[in-house]
C-alpha positions, 0 to 999 in steps of 0.5 A: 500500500506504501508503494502504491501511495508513493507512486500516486503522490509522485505523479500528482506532484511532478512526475506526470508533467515530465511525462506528458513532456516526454510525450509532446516532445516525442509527437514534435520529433516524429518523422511522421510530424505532418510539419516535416517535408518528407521528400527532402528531410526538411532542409529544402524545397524539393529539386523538382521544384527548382524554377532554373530547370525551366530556364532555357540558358540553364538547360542550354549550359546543362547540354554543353556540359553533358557535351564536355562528359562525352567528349571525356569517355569517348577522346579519353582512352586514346590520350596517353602518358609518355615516360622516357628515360635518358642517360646523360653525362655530367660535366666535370669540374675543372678542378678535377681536370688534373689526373693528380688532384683526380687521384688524390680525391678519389675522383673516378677516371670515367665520366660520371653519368646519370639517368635523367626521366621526362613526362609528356602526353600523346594521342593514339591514331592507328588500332595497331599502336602509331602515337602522336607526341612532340619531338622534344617530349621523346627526344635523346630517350633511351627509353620510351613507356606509354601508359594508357588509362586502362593501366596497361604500359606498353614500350615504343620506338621511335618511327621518325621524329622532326625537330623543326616541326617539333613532331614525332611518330612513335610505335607500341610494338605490343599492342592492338586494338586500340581506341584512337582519336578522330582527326579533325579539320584545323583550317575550319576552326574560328577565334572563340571557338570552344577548345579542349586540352587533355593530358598529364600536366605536372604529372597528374594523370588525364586532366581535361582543361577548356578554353576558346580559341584566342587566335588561329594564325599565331606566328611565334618565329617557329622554325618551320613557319607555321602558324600556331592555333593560340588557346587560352585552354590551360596547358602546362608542362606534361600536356606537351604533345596531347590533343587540342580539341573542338566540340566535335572532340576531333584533334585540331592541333598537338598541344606544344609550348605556352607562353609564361613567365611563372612556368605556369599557365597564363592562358597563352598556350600553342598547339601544332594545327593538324592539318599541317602535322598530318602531312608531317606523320605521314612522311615520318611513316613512309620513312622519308628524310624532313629537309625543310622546303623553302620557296622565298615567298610570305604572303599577307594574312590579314588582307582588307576589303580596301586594299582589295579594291585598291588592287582591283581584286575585291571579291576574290578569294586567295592569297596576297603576296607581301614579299618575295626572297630575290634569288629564292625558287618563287622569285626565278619562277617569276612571282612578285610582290603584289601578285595575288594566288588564286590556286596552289596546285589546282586547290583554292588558296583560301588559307596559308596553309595551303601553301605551307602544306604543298611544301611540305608535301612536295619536300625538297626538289618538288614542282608547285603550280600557282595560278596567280593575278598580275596586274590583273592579268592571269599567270601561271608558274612553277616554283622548285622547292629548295632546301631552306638555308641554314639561317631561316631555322 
């Protein structure tokens, strides 16, 4: 009877107001509590609800990224790492010159020597292992590794290397069927295109950067004299020798220098137009020795509606002769300033690098037609391409 008491008194003093506390509390927390957004846990309004999904900008922006992802899985598995290994000698220190002060330092008789490692990129073209790179990414190795993504490292040789165009063609011996990348047309790209870089900067393994095109005709006193395709797409040391790519995610250059002062990317970087590199690969594959052509003539790029009606030429399409070398293979064919191409060949001279491409192509001791306007008056010539002297290198 004590106990039964006990516990009346306990409830009519103070214990019933805890639990009818405990109960409203429990009814407050209850993930049944009609004051609870069951869907998203109460933290926020559900995704479906988002007005920005039916913005058309929004969903526009949405497309391109999905675009970007695609362009990742399908140019991916063709990019790859290239890792060499050369040996070099160090230089020895005058002061051991002298075979007593070698002797008495314990300095060895033979030249020290030291194995120096190298990181770029490549893009695979052919299923049977043919891989694009640059030149100075595969230069003097002793040794060459190709990493794919999927893990698997292969060992390559070199096919043929160019240092003036700063292209090489290397082979994986060992492998096949392999996922290659699509060879897109570099004379139709425009300033802000969209451009994509993948590669392995500073080590790290396939990193995928977008940017625009900044320019397309960049001249930066290489030494073949080709324009580069300028891209504000980041590119730092290791993406040497990848991909620069369009929105189609087809290759329209080779990934080659940037211009930086920290070494780092400051959104000036240079890429190898493809259509131009292409007719390199193939006389590397064919094993054909790359003196550089020369024919002595630079034309004029940036050609205005005026100065075209001043010459009588508005409306046509081709190819404004700025200089002449005297004495070079287009001075003796009879070509002169001023004098405006029309076809290199039988093509159209739209853009520069049709001509760049006929040297190229016809190397040294081969025959170019150009249909030209003289005056007004129609002119055909055939230019023999030299060997271009050693002071334009």
């Amino acid at each position: 009877m004590k106990m039964k008491n006990r516990i009346k008194h306990n409830l009519k003093n103070g214990w019933l107001p805890f639990f009818s506390m405990i109960f409203f509390a429990g009814i407050m927390l209850s993930p049944f509590s009609t004051g609870c957004n069951e869907k998203n846990h109460g933290f926020a309004t559900a995704a479906e609800s988002n007005p920005l999904l039916k913005s058309e900008a929004v969903n526009g922006a949405l497309a391109l990224q999905q675009a970007f992802r695609e362009i990742h899985r399908e140019v991916n598995p063709a990019v790859v790492r290239i890792e060499t290994e050369q040996t070099v000698e160090l230089p020895r220190h005058p002061f051991f010159s002298d075979p007593m002060f070698r002797k008495f330092f314990g300095v060895p008789e033979e030249s020290q020597k030291q194995k120096r490692q190298g990181l770029g990129s490549g893009f695979v073209i052919s299923t049977d292992g043919y891989i694009v790179t640059n030149h100075h990414v595969i230069k003097g190795a002793d040794k060459i590794m190709v990493n794919m993504i999927s893990g698997k490292s292969y060992e390559a040789k070199v096919i043929g290397s160019d240092s003036v165009s700063d292209i090489a063609l290397i082979k994986m011996e060992a492998a096949k069927n392999l996922k290659t990348v699509h060879i897109g047309d570099s004379d139709s790209i425009e300033v802000g295109d969209f451009a994509i870089a993948i590669g392995n900067p500073f080590g790290l393994t396939s990193t995928f950067t977008s940017g625009v095109i900044s320019s397309k005709g960049q001249d930066i006193n290489t030494a073949d004299g080709i324009p580069r395709i300028q891209t504000d797409a980041a590119i730092n040391p290791g993406n040497s020798g990848g991909p620069l790519l369009n929105l189609k995610g087809e290759v329209i250059g080779i990934n080659q220098m940037i211009y930086s002062q920290s070494g780092g990317s400051v959104g000036i970087g240079f890429a190898i137009p493809m259509n131009y590199a292409v007719e390199v690969l193939e006389r590397l594959k064919e094993g054909k020795e790359l003196k550089p052509g020369y024919i002595g003539v630079s034309v004029n790029p940036d050609v205005t509606e005026e100065q075209l009606k001043e010459l009588k030429l508005f409306g046509k399409t081709g190819l404004l002769v700025a200089q002449v070398v005297i004495g070079s293979p287009a001075w003796k064919a009879g070509v002169r300033p001023y004098d405006f191409i029309t076809h290199i060949d039988e093509k159209k001279a739209d853009k520069f690098s049709v001509l760049k491409s006929a040297v190229i192509r016809k190397g040294v001791g081969g025959k170019i037609k150009l249909d030209l306007l003289s005056d007004g008056k129609k002119k055909t010539v055939t230019i023999t391409v030299s060997q271009m002297p050693q002071g334009y290198r």
